[in-house]
VEXSE-23640 format. One record per residue (C-alpha): residue in three letters; x, y, z. Coordinates in steps of 0.25 Angstrom, whole numbers, plus 5000, padded with zeros to 4 digits. Layout:
# residues N
AlaXYZ;...
This chain:
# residues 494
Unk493648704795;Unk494648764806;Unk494448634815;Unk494848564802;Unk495948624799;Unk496448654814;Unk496348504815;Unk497148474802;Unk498348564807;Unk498248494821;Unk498348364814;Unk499448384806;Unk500248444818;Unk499748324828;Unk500348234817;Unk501548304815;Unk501848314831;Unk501548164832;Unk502448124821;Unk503648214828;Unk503448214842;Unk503148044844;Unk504248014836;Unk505148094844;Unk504548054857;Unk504747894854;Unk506047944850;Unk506248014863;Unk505947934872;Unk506747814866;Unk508047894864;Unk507947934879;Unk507747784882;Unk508947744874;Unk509747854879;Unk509447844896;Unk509747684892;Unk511047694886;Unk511647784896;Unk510947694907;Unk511847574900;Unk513147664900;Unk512947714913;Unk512647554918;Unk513947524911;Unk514747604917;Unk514247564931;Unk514447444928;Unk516047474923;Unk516247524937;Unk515647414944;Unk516447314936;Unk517747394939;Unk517247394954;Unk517147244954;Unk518447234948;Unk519047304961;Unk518147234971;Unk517447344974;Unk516147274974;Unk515547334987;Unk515647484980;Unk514647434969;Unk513347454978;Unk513847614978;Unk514147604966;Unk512747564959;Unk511747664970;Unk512747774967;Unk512347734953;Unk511047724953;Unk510847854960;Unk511547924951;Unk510747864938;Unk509447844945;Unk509647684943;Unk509447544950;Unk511047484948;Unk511247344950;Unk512647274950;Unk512747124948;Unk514047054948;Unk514646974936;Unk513546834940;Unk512446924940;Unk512446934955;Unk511847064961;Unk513147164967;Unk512147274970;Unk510847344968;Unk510347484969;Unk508947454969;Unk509147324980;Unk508347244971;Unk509147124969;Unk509947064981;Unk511447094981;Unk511946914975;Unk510746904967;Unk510946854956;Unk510346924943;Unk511046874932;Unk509746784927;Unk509146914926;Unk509246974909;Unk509947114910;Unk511047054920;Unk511246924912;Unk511347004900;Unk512447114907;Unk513246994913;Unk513546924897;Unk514047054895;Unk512647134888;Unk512047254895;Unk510647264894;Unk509547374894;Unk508247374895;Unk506847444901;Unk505947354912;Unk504647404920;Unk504947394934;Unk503747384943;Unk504447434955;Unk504347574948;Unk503247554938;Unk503947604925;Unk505247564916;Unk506747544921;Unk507847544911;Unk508647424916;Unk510247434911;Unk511247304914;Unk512647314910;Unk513947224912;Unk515147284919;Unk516247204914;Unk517547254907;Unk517747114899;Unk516947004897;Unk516646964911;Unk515447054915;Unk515947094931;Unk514547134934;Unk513247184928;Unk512447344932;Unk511047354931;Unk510547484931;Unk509047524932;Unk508547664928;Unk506947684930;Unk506447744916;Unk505247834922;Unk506147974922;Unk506447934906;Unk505047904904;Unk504648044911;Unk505748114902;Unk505248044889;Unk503548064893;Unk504248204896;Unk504648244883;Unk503448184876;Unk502548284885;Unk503448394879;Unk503248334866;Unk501748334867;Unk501848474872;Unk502548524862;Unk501548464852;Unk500248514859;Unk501048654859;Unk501148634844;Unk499848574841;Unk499148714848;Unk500148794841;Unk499748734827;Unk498248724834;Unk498348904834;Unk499148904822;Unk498048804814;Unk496848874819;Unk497349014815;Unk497748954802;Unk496348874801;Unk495549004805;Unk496149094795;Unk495648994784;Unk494448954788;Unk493949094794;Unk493849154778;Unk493249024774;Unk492149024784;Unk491949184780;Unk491649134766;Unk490749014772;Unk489949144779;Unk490049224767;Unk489449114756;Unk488249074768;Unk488049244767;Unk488149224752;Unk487149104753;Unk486149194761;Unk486249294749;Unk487249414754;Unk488649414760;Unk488649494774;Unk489949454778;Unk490849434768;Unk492149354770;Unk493449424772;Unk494549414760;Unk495749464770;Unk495849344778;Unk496349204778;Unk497049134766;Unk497449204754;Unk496649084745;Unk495349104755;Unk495449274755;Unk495349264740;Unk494049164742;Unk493449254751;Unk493749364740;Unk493149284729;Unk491949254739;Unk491749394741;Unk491549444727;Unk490849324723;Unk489749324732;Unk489749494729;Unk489549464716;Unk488449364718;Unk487649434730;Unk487749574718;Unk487249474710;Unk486049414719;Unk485649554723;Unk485649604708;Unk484749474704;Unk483949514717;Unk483849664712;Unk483249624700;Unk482249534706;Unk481749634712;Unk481749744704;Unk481349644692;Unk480049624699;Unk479749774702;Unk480049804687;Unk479449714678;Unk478149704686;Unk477749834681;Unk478049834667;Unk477249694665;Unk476249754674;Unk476049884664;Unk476349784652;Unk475049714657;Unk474149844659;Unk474349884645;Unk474149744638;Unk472749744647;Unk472449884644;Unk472649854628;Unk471349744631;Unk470449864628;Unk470749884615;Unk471049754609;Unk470249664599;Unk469549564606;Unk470449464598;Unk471749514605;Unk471349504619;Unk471749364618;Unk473149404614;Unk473149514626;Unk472849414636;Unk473849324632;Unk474849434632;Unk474249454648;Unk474449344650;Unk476049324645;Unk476149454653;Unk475749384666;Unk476549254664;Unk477749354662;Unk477349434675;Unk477249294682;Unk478449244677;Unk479249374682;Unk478749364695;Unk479149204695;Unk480549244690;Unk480749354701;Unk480149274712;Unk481349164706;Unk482349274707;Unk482049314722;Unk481849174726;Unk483349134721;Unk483949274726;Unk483449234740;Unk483949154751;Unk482949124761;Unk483149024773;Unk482048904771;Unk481248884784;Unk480548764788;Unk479048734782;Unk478048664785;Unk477748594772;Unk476548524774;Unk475748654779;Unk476248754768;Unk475748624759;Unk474348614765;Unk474348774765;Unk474548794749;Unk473748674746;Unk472548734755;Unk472848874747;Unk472748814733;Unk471748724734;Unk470848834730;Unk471548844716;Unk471748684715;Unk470148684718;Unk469848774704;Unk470748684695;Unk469948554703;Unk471148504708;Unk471348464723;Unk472648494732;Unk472948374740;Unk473948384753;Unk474748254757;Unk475948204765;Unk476748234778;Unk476548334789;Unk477148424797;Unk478348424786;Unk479348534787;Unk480248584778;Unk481148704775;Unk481048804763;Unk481148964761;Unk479949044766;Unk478649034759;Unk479448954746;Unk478648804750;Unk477348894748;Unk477648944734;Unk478248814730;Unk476848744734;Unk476248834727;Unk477148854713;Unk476948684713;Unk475248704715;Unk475348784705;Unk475748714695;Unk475148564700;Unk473848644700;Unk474148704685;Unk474348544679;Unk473348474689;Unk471948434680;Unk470548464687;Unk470148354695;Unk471648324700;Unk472548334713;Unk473648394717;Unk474548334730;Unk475448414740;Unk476148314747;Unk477348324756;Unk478148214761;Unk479248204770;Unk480448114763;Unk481348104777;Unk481448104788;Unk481948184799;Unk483248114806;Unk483448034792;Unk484748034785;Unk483948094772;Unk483748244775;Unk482148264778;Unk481448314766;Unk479948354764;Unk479448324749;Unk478148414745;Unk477548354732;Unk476548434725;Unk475848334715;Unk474848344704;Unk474048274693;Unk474348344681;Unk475048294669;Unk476548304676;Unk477748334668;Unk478948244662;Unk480148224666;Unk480948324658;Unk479748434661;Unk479948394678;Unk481248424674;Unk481248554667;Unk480048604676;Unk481048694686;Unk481548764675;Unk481148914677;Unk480148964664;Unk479748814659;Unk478348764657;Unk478048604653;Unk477448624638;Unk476248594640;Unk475848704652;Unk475248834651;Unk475948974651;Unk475449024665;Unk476548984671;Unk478049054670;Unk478948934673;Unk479348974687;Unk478548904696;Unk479348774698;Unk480648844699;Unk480148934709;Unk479648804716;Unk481048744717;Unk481948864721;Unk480848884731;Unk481048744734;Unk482648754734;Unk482648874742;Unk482148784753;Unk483248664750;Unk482248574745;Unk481848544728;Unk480648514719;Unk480548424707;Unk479348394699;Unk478948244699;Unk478048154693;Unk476748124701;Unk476547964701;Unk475147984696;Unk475448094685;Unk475648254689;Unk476848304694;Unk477548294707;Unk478148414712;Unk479048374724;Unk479648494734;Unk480648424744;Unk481148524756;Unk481948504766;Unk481348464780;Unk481148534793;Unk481148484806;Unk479648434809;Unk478748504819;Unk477348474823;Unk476348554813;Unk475548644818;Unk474148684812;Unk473848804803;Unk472648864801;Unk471948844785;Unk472448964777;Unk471949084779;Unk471149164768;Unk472349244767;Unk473249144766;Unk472349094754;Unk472449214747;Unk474149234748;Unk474049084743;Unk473149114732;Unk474049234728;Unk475249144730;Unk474649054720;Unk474249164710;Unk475749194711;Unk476449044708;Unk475349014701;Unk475849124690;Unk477349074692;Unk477148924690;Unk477848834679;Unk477048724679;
């Protein structure tokens, strides 16, 4: 932005320097031109009045003086012809005392009573001579004729002098506006770049630096102040929201946890015909607690901002498709891996995992015994394209799908389709798409081509790298999976 405006100020003054100082150069140099011929021509006349009047009294031999004493004094070639045109005397010993010039233009022109001037190259001195021819003559028989020759080169130097003087006058003027604009640039884009930092630190949750409101513009110190106690006011508000998150899940884990004591210890005492009634209540009780937890792991999730890394996609696939093939396994339904390798792509720490697993979950809840369910990754472009490179992640089952308005509706926090059972609170697939937004990717829900659902995940790609091998999971690692999936399992929509 100071380049930009440093080079909008040098612009304007470059234009208005060109627009004054060519003008009055050409201007210049022609008025000096015009003003070194005409007293050339008055000069040559005047010469000429004295060479007529020396003619007159047969004082002829005195003419050769006459014209070097001439010439030295105005640095000029003189020439002297007589009323035929015939040479009477040269300075410059070119032509040959009785020539006869009077064929030549300039001297024809003097002896019918015309003076003439005009500019010639000479090739003897390489540049311009100003040539003046004048008659002498007091009545209309012209006595004789004077030519006078002046070299231009010291005009020239004079005029290429003062256009020197004019270009440094305007490089003096274009590096004072060059000072002048970059201070005037810096104080106005020096409090917008502090608010550019101070909305990235905003961006990244809290303001370390904030940007001064006693500096620059009057328009852009109120800006800053307005900036200031907005993003107070919001990053009160975040840490409030986050306050709560984390006290909410503290405080009301213990009452529903004291809530589901009691209603077990009433089991005792109760009518064989109520316990059915007491495990329903249970069992509301735990969809609540689930459904606080979904809710608080929501809150976190959008109070955070965490940097995505990059992934490798197809081995966090193969990973929780080896994890839940044990549960896939009780339901008679097979997990099947398909697709590209060594495919990497960027979303937040440990949020590809839970979205694998919140989409499992609910694939595994709709898919019939006897049925599949494919993971399949498939990289839409390619690196170098035009397009930018993204890794597609469809996690497709057999069940009986959904329409178009329920694909729809589906991301909507606390809905289930009609017809699904009351296990699940509703958060799963919202969970899934800010997990998947935190990363700069999105997922929608598509219909399979043969029946069931396709849930699509597209992220952002990596660069490639070679894939290395891992070892099959662990035992441990089985176990943290079967907890994960007791824990998306419980949060899942559909």
């Amino acid at each position: 932005m100071t380049r930009r405006l440093l080079l909008s100020h040098l612009s304007v003054m470059l234009f208005v320097l060109l627009a004054l100082e060519v003008p009055f150069g050409i201007f210049y140099a022609r008025s000096e031109l015009s003003r070194f011929s005409h007293a050339a021509q008055q000069q040559a006349m005047t010469l000429a009045e004295v060479c007529e009047d020396k003619m007159e009294h047969g004082l002829t031999a005195d003419l050769p003086e006459l014209a070097r004493a001439y010439g030295q004094r105005t640095g000029s070639r003189v020439l002297v012809a007589g009323h035929q045109g015939v040479v009477l005397t040269d300075t410059a010993a070119r032509a040959l005392v009785g020539e006869d010039l009077s064929a030549e233009p300039d001297i024809s022109t003097a002896l019918h009573d015309q003076p003439s001037v005009g500019t010639r190259s000479a090739p003897s001195t390489g540049g311009e001579v100003l040539v003046v021819t004048v008659p002498g003559g007091s009545n209309a028989t012209v006595a004789c004729v004077v030519r006078t020759v002046y070299a231009l080169h010291p005009l020239r130097a004079k005029v290429h002098a003062t256009w020197l003087a004019l270009a440094a006058v305007g490089l003096g003027l274009l590096a004072a506006v060059s000072l002048i604009g970059f201070a005037l640039a810096r104080s106005i884009t020096r409090p917008v770049q502090a608010l550019e930092r101070a909305t990235a630190q905003l961006a990244e949750g809290r303001i370390t630096d904030p940007p001064a409101t006693d500096h620059g513009p009057p328009e852009l110190r109120r800006l800053a102040a307005s900036f200031t106690r907005t993003a107070t006011r919001l990053q009160h508000l975040l840490q409030a929201q986050q306050a709560f998150a984390s006290e909410a899940s503290h405080q009301l884990k213990t009452p529903l946890t004291a809530l589901r004591l009691r209603l077990e210890n009433f089991e005792p005492h109760l009518a064989p015909c109520a316990r059915d009634s007491l495990d329903t209540a249970l069992g509301e009780l735990e969809r609540l607690s689930r459904m606080v937890q979904g809710l608080l792991a929501l809150a976190r999730l959008e109070n955070s901002a965490i940097r995505p890394e990059a992934v490798d996609l197809d081995a966090v696939v193969a990973d929780r498709a080896a994890i839940w093939t044990a549960f896939a396994d009780e339901q008679q339904v097979g997990i099947t891996v398909s697709g590209a390798t060594a495919v990497r792509v960027w979303t937040v720490p440990g949020a590809l995992e839970q979205i694998i697993d919140n989409l499992l979950s609910n694939a595994l809840r709709v898919s019939p015994p006897g049925t599949s369910i494919t993971l399949a990754t498939v990289a839409t472009a390619k690196e170098g394209s035009r397009t930018p490179p993204v890794a597609e992640l469809h996690v497709i089952d057999q069940g009986p799908g959904m329409t178009e308005a329920e694909r729809q509706r589906a991301f909507d926090r606390f809905w289930r389709t009609p017809d699904a059972d009351h296990d699940g609170t509703g958060l799963g697939l919202p969970m899934a798409r800010q997990l998947t937004r935190a990363g700069g990717g999105e997922v929608t829900l598509e219909a399979a081509p043969g029946g069931g659902l396709d849930a699509v995940v597209r992220l952002r790609r990596a660069e490639s790298r070679t894939r290395r091998e891992r070892p099959a999971p662990s035992a441990d690692a089985d176990r943290a999976g079967h907890r994960r999936h007791h824990t998306t399992h419980s949060s899942s929509a559909r």
